[in-house]
C-alpha positions in Angstrom: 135.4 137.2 103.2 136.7 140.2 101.6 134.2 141.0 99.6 131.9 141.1 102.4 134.8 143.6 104.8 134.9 146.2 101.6 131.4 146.1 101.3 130.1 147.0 105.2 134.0 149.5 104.8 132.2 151.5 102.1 128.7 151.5 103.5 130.1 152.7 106.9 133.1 155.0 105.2 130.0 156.4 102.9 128.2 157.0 106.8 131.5 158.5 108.6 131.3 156.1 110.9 134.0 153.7 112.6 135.1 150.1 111.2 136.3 147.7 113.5 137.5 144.6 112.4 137.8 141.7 114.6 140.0 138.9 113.9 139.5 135.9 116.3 143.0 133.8 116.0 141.2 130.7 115.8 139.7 131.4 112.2 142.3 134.3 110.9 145.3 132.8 111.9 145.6 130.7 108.6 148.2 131.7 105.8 145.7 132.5 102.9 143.7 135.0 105.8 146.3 136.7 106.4 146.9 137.1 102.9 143.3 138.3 102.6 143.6 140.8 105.3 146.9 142.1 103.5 144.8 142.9 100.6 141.7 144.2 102.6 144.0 146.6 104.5 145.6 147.9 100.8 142.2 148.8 99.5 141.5 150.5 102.3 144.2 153.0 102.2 142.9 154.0 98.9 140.0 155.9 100.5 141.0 159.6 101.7 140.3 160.2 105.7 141.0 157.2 106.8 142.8 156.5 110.2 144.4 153.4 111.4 144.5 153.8 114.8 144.8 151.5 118.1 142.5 151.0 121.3 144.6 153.5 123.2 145.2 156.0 120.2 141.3 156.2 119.8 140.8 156.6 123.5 143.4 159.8 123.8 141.6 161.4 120.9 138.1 161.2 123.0 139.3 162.0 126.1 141.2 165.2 124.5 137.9 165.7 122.5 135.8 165.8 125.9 138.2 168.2 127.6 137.9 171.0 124.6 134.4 170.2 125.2 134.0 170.9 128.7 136.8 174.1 128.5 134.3 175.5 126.1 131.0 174.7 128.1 129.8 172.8 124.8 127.6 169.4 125.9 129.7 166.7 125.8 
């Protein structure tokens, strides 16, 4: 499992794009997953522009995004 996460993180880091990991409590919520997540999570932060952000924290930066947009005429 965490082999596969750091390897579509890099591809997708490597592409600027966004990872998003779901966890579905019926398979992660095990002692030793958690444990691999811990891990997953500390690798990450060795890469340089990377933002842990939530649902809502991702959603203010668009919307604040498509107002500088639309203030400057630029296509959304």
């Amino acid at each position: 499992m965490l082999g596969l996460w750091q390897e579509e993180f890099r591809e997708l880091y490597e592409w600027g794009g966004l990872f998003v990991l779901i966890l579905h409590p019926q398979v992660s919520g095990r002692p030793i997953r958690y444990a691999i997540l811990r891990e997953f999570l500390t690798w990450t932060r060795g890469f340089d522009r990377v933002w842990y952000a939530t649902g809502d924290e991702i959603a203010r930066h668009f919307e604040a995004g498509e107002s500088t947009a639309a203030g400057t005429g630029a296509a959304a």
